[in-house]
Backbone as CSV, one residue per row, in Angstrom:
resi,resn,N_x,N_y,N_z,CA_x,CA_y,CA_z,C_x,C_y,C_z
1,UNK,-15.157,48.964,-165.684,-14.991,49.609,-164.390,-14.505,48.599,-163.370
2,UNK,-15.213,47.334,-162.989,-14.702,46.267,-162.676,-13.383,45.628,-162.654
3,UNK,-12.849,45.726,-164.058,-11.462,45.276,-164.120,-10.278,46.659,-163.949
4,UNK,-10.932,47.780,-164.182,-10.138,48.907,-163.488,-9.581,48.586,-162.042
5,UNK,-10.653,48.737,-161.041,-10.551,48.318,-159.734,-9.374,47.144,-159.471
6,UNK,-9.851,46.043,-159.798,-8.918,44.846,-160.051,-7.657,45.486,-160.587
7,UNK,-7.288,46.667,-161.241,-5.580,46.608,-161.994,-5.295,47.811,-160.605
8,UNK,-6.390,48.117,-159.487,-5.792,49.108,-158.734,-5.089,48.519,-157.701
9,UNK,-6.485,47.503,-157.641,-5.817,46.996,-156.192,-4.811,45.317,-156.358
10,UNK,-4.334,45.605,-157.657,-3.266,44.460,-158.130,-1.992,45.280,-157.927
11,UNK,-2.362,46.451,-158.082,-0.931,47.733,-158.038,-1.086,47.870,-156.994
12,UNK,-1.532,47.857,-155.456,-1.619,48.226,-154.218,-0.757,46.818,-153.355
13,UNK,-0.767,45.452,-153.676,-0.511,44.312,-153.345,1.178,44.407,-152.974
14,UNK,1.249,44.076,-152.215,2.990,44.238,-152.097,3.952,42.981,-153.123
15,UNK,3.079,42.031,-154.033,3.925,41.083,-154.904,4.002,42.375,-155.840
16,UNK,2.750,42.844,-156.062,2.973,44.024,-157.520,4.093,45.067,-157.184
17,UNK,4.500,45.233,-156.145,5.493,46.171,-155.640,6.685,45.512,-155.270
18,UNK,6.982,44.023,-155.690,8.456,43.641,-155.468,8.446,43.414,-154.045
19,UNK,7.266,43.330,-153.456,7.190,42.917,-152.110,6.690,41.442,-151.722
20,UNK,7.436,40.778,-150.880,6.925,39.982,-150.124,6.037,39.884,-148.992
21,UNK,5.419,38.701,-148.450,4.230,39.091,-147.730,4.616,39.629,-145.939
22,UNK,5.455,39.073,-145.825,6.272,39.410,-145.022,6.797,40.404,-144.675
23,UNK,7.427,41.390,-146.063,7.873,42.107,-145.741,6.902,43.570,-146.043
24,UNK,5.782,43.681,-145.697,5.051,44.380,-145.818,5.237,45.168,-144.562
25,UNK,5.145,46.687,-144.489,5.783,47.643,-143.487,4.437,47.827,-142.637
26,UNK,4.965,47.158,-141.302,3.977,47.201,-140.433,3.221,48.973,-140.114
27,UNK,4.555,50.165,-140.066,3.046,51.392,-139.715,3.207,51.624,-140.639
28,UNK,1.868,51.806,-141.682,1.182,52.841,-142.489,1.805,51.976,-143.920
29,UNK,1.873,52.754,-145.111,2.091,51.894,-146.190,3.529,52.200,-146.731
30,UNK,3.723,51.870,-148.043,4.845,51.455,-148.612,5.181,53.309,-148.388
31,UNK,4.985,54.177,-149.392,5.270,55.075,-149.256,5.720,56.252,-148.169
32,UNK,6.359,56.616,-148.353,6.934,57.728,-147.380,7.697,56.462,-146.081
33,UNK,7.655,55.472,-145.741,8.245,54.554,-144.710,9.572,54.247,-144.524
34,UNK,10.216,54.287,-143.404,11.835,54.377,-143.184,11.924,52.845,-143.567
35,UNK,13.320,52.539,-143.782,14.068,51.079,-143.629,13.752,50.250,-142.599
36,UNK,14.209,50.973,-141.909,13.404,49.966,-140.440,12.516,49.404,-139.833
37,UNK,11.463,50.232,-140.760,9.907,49.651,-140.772,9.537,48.678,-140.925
38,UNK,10.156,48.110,-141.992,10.235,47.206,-142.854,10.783,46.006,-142.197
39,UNK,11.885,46.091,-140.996,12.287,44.808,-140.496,11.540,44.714,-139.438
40,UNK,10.946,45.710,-138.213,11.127,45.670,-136.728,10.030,46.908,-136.465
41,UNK,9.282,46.402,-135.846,8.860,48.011,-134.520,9.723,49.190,-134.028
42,UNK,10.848,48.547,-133.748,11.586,49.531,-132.762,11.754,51.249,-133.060
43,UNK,11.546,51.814,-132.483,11.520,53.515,-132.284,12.673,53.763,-131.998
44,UNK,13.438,54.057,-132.243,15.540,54.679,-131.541,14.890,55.533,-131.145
45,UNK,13.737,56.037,-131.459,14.140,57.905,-130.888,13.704,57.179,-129.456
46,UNK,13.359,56.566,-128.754,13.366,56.185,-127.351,14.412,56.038,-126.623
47,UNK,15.370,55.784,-127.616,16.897,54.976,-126.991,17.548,56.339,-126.467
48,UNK,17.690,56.164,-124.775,18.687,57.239,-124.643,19.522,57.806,-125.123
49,UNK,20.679,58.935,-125.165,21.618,59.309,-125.433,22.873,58.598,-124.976
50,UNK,24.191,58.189,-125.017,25.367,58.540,-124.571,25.388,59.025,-123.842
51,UNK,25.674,59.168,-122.526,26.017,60.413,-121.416,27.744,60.703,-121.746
52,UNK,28.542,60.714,-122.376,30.097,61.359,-122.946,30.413,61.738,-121.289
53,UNK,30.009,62.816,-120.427,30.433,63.631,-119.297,30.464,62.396,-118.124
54,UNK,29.110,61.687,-118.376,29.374,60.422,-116.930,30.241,59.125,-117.297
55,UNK,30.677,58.835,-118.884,31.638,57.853,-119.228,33.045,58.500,-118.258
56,UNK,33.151,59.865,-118.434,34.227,60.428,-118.168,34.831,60.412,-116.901
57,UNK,33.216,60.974,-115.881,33.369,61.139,-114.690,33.942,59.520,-113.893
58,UNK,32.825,58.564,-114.670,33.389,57.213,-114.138,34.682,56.753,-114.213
59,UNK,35.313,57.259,-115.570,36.444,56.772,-115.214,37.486,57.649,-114.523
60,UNK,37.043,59.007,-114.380,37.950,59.790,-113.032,38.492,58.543,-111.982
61,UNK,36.634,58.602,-111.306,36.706,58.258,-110.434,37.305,56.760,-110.132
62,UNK,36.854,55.899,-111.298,37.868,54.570,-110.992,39.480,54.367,-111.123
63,UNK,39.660,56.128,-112.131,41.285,56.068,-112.015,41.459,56.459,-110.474
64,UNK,41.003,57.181,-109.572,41.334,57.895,-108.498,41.037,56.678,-107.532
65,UNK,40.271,55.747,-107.702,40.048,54.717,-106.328,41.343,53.862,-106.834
66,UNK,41.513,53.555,-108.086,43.307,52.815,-108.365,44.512,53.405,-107.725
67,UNK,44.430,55.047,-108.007,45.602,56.054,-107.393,45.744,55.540,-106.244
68,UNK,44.334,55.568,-105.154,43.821,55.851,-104.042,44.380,54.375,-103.187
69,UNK,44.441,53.075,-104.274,44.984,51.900,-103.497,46.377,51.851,-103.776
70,UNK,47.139,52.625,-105.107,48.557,52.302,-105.254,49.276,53.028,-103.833
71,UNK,48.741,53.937,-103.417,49.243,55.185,-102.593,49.378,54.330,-101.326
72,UNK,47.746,53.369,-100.760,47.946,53.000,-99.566,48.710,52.049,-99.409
73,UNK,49.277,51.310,-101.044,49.932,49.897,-100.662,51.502,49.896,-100.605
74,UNK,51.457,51.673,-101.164,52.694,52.081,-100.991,53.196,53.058,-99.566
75,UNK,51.993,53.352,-98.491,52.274,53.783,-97.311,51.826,52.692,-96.132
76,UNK,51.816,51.213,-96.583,52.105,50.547,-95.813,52.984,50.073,-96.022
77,UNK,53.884,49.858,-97.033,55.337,49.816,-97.796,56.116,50.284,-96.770
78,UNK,56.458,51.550,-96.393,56.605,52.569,-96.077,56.828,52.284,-94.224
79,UNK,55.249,52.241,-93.961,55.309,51.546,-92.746,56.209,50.646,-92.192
80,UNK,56.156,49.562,-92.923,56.935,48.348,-92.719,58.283,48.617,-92.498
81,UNK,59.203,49.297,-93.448,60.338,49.977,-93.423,60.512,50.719,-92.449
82,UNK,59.732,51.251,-91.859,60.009,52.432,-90.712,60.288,51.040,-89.139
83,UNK,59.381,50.257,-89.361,58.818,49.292,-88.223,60.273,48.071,-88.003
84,UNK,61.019,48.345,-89.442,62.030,47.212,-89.183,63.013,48.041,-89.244
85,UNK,63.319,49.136,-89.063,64.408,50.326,-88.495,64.102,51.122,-87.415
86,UNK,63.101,50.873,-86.882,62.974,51.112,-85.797,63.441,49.963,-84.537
87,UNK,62.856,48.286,-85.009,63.517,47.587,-83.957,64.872,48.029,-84.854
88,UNK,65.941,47.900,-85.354,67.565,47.947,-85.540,67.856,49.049,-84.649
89,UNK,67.408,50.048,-84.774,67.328,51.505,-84.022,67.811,51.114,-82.077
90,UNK,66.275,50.226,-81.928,66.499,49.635,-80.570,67.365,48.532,-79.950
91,UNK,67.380,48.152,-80.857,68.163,46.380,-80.396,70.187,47.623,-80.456
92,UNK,70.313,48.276,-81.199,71.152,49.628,-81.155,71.540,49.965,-79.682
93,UNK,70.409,50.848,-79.557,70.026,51.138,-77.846,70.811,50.059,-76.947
94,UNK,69.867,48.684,-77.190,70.034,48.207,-75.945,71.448,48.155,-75.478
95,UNK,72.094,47.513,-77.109,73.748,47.435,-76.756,74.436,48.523,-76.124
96,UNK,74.680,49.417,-76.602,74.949,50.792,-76.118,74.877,50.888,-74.835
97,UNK,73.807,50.711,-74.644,73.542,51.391,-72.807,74.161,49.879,-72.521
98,UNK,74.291,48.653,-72.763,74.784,47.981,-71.698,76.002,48.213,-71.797
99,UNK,76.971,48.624,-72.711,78.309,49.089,-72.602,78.540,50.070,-71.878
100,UNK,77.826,50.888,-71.892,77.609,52.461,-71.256,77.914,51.917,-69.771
101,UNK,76.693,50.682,-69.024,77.165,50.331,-67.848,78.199,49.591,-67.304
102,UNK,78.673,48.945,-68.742,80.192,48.155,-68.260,81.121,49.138,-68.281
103,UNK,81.222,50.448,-69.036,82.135,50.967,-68.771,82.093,52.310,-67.512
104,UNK,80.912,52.407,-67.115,81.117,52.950,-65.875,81.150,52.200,-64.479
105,UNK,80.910,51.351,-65.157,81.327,50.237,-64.281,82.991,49.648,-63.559
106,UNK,83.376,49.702,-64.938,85.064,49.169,-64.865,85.774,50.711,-64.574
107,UNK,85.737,51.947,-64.928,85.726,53.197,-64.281,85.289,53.663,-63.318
108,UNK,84.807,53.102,-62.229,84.666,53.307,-61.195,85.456,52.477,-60.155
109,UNK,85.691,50.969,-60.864,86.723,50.182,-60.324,88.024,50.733,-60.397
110,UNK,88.713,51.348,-61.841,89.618,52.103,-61.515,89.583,53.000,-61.336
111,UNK,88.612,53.760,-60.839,88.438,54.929,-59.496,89.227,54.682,-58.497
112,UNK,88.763,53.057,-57.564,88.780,52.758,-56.723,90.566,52.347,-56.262
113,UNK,90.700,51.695,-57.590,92.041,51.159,-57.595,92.841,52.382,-57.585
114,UNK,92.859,53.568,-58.227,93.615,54.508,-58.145,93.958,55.129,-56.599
115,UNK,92.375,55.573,-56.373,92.575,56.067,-54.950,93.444,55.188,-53.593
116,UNK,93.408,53.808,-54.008,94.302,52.865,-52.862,95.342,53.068,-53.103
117,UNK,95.401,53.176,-54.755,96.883,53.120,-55.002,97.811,54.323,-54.198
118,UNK,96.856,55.647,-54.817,97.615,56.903,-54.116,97.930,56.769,-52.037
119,UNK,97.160,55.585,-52.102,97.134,55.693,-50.543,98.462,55.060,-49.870
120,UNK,98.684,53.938,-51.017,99.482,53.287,-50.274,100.827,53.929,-51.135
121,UNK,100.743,55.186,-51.471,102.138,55.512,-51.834,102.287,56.559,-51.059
122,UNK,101.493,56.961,-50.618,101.457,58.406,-49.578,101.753,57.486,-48.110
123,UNK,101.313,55.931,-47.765,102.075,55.374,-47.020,103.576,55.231,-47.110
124,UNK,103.580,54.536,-48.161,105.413,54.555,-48.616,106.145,55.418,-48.257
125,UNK,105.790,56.387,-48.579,106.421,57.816,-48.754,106.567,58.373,-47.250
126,UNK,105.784,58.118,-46.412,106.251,57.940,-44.838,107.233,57.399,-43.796
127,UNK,106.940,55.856,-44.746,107.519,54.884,-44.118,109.094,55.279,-44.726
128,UNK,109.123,55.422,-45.774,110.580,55.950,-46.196,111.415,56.949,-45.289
129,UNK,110.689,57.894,-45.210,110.939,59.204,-44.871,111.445,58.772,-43.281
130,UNK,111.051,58.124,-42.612,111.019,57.634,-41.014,112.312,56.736,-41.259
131,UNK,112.356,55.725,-42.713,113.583,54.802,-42.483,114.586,55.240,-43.102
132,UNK,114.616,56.813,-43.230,115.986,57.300,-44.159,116.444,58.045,-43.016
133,UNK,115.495,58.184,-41.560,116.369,58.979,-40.595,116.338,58.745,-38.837
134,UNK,116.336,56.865,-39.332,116.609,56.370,-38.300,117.532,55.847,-38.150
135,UNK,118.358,55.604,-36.760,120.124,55.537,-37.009,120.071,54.200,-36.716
136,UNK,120.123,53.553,-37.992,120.794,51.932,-38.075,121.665,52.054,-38.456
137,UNK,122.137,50.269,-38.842,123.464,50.085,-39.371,123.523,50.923,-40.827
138,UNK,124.256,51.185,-41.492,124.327,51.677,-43.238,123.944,50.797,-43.691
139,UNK,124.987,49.623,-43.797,125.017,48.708,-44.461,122.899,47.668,-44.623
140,UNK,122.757,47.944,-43.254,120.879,47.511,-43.008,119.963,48.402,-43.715
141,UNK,120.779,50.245,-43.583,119.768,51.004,-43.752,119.734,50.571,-45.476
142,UNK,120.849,51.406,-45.945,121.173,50.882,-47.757,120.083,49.992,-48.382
143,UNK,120.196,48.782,-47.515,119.376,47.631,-48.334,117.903,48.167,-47.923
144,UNK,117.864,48.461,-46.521,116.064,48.572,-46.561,115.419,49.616,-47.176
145,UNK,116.525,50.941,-47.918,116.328,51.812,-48.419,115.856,51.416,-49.719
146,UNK,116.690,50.930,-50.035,116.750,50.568,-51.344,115.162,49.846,-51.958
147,UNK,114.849,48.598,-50.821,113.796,48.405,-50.912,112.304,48.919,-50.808
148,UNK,112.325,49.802,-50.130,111.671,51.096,-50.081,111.068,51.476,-51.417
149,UNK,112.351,52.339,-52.025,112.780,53.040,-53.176,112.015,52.248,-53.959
150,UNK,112.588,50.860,-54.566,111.555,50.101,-55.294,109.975,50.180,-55.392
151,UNK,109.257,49.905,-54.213,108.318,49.421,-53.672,107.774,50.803,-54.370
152,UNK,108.598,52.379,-54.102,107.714,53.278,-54.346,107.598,53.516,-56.104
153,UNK,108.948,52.986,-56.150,108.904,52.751,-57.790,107.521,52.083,-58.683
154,UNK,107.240,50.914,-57.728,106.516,50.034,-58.350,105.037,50.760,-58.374
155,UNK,104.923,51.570,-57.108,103.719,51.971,-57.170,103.510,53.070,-58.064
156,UNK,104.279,53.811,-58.160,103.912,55.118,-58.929,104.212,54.234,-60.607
157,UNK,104.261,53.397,-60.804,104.260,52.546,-62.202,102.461,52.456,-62.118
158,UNK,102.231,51.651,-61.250,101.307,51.028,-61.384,99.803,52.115,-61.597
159,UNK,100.314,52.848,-60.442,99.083,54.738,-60.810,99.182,54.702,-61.611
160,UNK,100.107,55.003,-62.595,100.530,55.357,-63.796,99.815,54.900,-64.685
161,UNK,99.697,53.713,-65.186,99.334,52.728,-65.680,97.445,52.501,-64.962
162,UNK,96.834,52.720,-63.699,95.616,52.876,-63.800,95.067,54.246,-63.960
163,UNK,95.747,55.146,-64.034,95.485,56.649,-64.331,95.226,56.774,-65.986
164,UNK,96.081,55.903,-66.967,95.557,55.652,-68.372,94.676,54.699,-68.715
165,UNK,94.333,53.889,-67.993,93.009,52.781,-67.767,91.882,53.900,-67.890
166,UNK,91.934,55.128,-66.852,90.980,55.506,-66.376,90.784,57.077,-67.935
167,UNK,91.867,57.750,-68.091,91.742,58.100,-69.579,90.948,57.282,-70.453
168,UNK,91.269,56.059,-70.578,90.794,55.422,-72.286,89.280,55.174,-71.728
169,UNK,88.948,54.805,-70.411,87.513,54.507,-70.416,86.604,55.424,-70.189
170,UNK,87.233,56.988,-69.753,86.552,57.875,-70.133,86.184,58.271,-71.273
171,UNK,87.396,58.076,-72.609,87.153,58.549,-73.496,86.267,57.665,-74.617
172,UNK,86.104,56.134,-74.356,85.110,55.545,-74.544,84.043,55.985,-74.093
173,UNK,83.477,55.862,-72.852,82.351,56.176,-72.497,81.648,57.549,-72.849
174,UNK,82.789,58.288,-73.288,82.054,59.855,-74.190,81.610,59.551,-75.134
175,UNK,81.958,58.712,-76.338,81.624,57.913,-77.511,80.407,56.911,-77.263
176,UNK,80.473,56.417,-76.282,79.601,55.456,-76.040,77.958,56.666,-75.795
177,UNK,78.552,57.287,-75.082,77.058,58.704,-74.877,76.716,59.246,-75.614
178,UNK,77.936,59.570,-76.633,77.272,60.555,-77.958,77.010,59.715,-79.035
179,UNK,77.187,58.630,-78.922,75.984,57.321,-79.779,74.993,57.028,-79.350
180,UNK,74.773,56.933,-78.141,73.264,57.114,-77.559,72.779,57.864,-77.924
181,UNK,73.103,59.309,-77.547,72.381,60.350,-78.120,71.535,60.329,-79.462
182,UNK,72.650,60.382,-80.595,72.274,59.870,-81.815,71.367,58.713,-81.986
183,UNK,71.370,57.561,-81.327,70.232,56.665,-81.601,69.179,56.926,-80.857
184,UNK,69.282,57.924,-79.922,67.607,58.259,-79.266,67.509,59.652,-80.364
185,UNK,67.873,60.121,-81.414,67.479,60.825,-82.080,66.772,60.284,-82.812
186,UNK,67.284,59.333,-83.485,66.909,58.551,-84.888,65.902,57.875,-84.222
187,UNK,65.896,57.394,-83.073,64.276,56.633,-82.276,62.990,57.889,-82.887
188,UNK,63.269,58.870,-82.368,62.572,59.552,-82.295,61.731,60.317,-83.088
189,UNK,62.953,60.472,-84.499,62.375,60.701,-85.305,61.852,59.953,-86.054
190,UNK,62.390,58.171,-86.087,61.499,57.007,-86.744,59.985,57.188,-86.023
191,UNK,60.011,57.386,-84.897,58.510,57.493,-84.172,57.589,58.383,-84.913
192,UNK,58.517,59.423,-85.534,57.667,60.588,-85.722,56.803,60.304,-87.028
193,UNK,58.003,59.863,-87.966,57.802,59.513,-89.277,56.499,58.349,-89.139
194,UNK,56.792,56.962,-88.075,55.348,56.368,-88.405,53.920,56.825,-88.165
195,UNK,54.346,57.466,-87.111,53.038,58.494,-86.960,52.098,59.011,-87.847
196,UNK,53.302,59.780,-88.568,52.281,60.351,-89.714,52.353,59.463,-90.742
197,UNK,52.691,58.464,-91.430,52.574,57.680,-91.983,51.130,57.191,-91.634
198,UNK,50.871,56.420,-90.192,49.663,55.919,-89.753,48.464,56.957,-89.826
199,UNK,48.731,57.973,-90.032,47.586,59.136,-89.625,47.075,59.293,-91.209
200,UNK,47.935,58.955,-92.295,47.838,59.468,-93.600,47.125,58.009,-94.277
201,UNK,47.126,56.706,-93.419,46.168,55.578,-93.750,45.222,55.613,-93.093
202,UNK,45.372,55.747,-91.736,43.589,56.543,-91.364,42.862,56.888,-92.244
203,UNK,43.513,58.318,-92.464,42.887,59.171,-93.414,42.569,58.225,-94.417
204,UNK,42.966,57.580,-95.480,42.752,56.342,-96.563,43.566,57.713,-97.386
């Protein structure tokens, strides 16, 4: 009975079972015991799950804060471009209008020159008229006629000649206005455009 016992608990020993002392399964015994028993404590069934839906959501959201900086680095892009066609736009302007005042400027001079001119031919034209029917010599009148005649020649050249002065700088200065125009358009609408540009980085 004695040595019964002894062959039971020689079969219970983990050497009689191909076991080392070591590797003896810490809960409960050889039988029915997982693999893992055998190395470690650890329980998995503790170990959370995977969340699959918040891997996902995270990376929405870190693709959308990437979107979210390509967008702003491309509407201050944007900005910049508007900001360096807008000064060209102006430095535009300035020229313009100072031509605008040289040429109403020099058109008003030959305003001025015209109107003397007509004056002193509407003199001429007196003085003629008085020395074609006053009784001098012929031979005195002839020559002072003659000189006359010239004098009125010269002037109605010269009208002539500031009367197309005063054409070409009108017809500049129409050009010169309806380019203004146009660059206080394009001002205006560059204004508009940074606007909302700036309102859309506000926003982020």
């Amino acid at each position: 009975m004695e040595e019964k016992s002894r062959l039971v608990c020689a079969s219970n020993a983990p050497e009689a079972n191909g076991l080392e002392e070591n590797d003896k399964p810490i809960h409960g015994d050889v039988k029915g015991s997982r693999k893992s028993d055998w190395f470690c404590d650890f329980d998995d069934s503790e170990a959370e799950p995977l969340d699959l839906t918040a891997v996902k959501r995270e990376g929405r959201a870190r693709a959308r804060v990437n979107a979210s900086s390509t967008n702003l680095d491309r509407q201050k892009e944007e900005l910049a471009c508007l900001q360096i066609c807008k000064g060209e736009v102006e430095d535009a302007l300035r020229k313009t209008q100072h031509a605008e005042v040289e040429l109403r400027d020099n058109l008003a001079i030959l305003k001025t020159r015209l109107e003397e001119e007509n004056h002193r031919q509407e003199n001429e034209k007196v003085l003629f008229a008085i020395d074609n029917i006053d009784k001098v010599d012929t031979s005195r009148k002839t020559w002072h006629l003659g000189g006359k005649a010239t004098d009125l020649l010269k002037s109605e050249e010269e009208k002539t000649k500031v009367q197309t002065e005063i054409k070409l700088s009108r017809e500049k200065l129409r050009l010169v206005r309806s380019e203004l125009e146009d660059l206080h358009k394009k001002s205006a609408k560059i204004e508009n455009e940074m606007q909302a540009v700036q309102m859309d980085i506000q926003k982020g």
